[in-house]
C-alpha positions, -999 to 999 in steps of 0.1 A, spaced: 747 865 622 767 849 642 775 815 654 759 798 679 789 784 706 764 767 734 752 739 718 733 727 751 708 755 744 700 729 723 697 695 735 663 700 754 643 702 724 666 681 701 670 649 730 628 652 728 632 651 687 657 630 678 660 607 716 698 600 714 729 587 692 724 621 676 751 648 668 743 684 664 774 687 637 766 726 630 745 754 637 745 790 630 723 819 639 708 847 625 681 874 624 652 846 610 664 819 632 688 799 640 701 768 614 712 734 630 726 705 610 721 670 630 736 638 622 723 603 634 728 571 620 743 580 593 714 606 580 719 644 584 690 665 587 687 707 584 666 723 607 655 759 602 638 768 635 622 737 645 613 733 608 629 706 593 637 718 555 652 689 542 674 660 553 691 623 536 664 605 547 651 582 516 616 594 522 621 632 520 645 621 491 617 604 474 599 631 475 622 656 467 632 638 435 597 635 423 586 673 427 621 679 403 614 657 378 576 656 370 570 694 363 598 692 344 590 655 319 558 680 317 576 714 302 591 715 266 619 729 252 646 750 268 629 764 298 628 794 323 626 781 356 615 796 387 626 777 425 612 792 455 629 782 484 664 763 482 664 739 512 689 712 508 688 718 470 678 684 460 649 699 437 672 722 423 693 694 412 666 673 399 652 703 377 691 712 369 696 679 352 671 687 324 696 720 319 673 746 316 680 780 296 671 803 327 671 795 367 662 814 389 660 801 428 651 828 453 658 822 492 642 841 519 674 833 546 707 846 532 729 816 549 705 791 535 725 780 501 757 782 516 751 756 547 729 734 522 761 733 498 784 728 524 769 694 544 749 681 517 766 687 490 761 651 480 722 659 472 723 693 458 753 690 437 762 727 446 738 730 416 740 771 427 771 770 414 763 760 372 757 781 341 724 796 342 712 793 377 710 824 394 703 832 432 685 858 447 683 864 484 643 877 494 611 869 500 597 851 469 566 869 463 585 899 463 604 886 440 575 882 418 565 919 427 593 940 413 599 922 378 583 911 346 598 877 337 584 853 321 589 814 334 578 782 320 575 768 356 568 783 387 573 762 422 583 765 455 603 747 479 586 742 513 587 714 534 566 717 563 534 742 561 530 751 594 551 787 595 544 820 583 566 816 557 556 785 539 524 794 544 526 826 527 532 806 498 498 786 493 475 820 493 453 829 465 477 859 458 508 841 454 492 818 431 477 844 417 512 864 413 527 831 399 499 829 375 508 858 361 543 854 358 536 822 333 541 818 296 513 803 278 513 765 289 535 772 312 530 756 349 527 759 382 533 730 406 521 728 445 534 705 472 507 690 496 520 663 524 498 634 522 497 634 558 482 670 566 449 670 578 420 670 556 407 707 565 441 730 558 447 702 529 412 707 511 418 743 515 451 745 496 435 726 472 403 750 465 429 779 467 449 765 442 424 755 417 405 789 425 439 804 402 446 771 380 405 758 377 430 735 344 449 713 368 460 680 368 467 666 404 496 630 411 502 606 442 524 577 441 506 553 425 514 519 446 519 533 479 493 533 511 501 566 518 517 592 495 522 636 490 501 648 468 515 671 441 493 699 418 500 709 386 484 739 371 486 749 335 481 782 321 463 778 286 451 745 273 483 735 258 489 697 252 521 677 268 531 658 244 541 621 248 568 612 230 587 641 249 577 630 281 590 595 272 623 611 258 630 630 284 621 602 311 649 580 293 675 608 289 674 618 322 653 610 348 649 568 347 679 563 366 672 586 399 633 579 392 643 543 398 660 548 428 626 565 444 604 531 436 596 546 399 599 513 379 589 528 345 575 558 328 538 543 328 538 536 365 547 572 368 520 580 343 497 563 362 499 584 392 484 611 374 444 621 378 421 642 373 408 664 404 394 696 392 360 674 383 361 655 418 367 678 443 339 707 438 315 682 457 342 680 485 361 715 484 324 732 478 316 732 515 312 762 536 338 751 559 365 749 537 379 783 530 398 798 507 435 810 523 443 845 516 462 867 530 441 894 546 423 860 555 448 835 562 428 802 568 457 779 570 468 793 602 438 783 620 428 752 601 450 732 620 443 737 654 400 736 637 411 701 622 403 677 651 393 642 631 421 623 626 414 619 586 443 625 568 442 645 527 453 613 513 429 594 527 403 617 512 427 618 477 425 578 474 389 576 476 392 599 444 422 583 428 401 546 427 371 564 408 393 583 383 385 565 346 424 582 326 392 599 302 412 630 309 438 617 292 429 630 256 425 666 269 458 668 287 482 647 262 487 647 228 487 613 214 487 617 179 520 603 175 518 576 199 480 565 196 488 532 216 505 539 246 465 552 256 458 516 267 495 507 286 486 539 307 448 529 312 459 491 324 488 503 349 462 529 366 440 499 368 471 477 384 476 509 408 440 510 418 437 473 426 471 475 443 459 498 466 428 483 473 
């Protein structure tokens, strides 16, 4: 690699980005692209390419936080953790807090981790650098390929679905190969943007529950507009309450709070149950399964010309969800009324929304 020394290579396509009062502070190429770290106002923002993989805005922090914590308030025990994708390492700092027995984080771009841990240190925690979190530098599905481990989740780290990359990471085979790479109850989890269009979005979604037909899916509960995260489960295996109430004090109620997540039940809340709602919306002809000999996603954007957005599609869903999934997903056996303080703040959400 080598560093790139004429920054005004730059400035068309960043002055049409980012307008002005901006700073390019860093930026480094080599043979996948070339990394540029941009400061304005206060905010620094990494670019891959002209794909941004992660910045200190508050949104993409939001969001970040939540796809750290929820898979893990779902796992038990001392887990084996698979990251796909590093970015700015906020996830991996989110998942790290819950110090798991075994992390693995593999990253396709071999100067990723280091500019991460250098300029945003202050989100990621140089988490590479703890006990137990190891890095690999490759492609994650062939990652998957050449070993036998076992994880008790599986997720990957990609922020804008529009590449070749990222979306080499929502085919049936990936999730397939992640599938298979799962203990018994363990889970996968897949990161949607609320505000991709409804064709690619419904097509991730059939792909994904094609490989995980036992998922749960979650969406900020109060907000207009919100990402949509899946959660597929290998097995029937329960979650059980009381640990995701433990491990919501423990560890994640302060940075949960920070993101707009009052209390465990709110978060709770957001949960619902989409592999009974969707086959009348997913079952159409025109929405294809991606796969890679196939790979829908690259066309369905340029084929997606209304302007309806996933989430709109999701909320419709979300107001006629009823919690009776509840029973089948979470044990309650030891906490038999905490049923009904779920059930009344998923009706608060609903009627929030509306």
């Amino acid at each position: 690699g080598r560093v790139a020394r004429d920054r005004s290579f730059f400035r068309g396509y960043y002055d049409n980005r980012y307008r002005k009062n901006y700073e390019i502070i860093y930026s480094f190429e080599n043979y996948l692209d070339t990394k540029v770290v941009i400061k304005k106002a206060g905010l620094k923002y990494l670019l891959a390419g002209p794909f941004l993989s992660g910045s200190t805005e508050s949104k993409r922090q939001s969001v970040q936080t939540l796809q750290g914590h929820i898979p893990m308030l779902l796992t038990q025990g001392k887990e084996n953790i698979l990251e796909i994708g590093y970015g700015v390492g906020q996830i991996a700092r989110s998942i790290y807090r819950y110090r798991p027995a075994d992390f693995d984080i593999v990253e396709i771009d071999p100067d990723m981790v280091r500019i991460a841990n250098r300029f945003f240190n202050e989100v990621n925690d140089r988490v590479t650098d703890k006990k137990g979190v190891r890095v690999s530098i490759m492609d994650g599905r062939h990652f998957l390929d050449i070993q036998d481990k076992q994880y008790d989740l599986i997720m990957s780290d990609t922020f804008f679905i529009f590449s070749e990359a990222s979306t080499r990471l929502y085919t049936l085979e990936h999730f397939t190969r992640a599938r298979k790479h799962l203990k018994e109850g363990g889970l996968c989890l897949c990161w949607i943007p609320g505000n991709m269009g409804v064709l690619p979005g419904l097509s991730i979604i059939k792909t994904f529950q094609t490989v995980f037909p036992d998922l749960l899916a979650w969406r900020y509960p109060e907000k207009k507009s919100s990402d949509i995260f899946l959660i597929g489960r290998k097995g029937k295996k329960k979650f059980s309450l009381s640990q995701f109430f433990n491990r919501y004090r423990k560890t994640a109620r302060n940075d949960l709070m920070r993101v707009g997540i009052k209390d465990p039940y709110e978060l709770l809340s957001g949960f619902f149950n989409i592999k009974e709602i969707m086959p009348a919306v997913c079952g159409s002809r025109a929405i294809l399964l991606h796969i890679e000999d196939k790979p829908f996603l690259d066309f369905a954007f340029s084929m997606d010309i209304s302007r309806k957005l996933l989430d709109d599609v999701i909320k419709e869903y979300f107001f006629k969800d009823d919690t009776g999934w509840l029973d089948e997903y979470f044990s309650f056996h030891d906490l038999p009324g905490e049923k009904i303080k779920i059930r009344r703040q998923k009706f608060r959400a609903i009627q929030h929304l509306r």
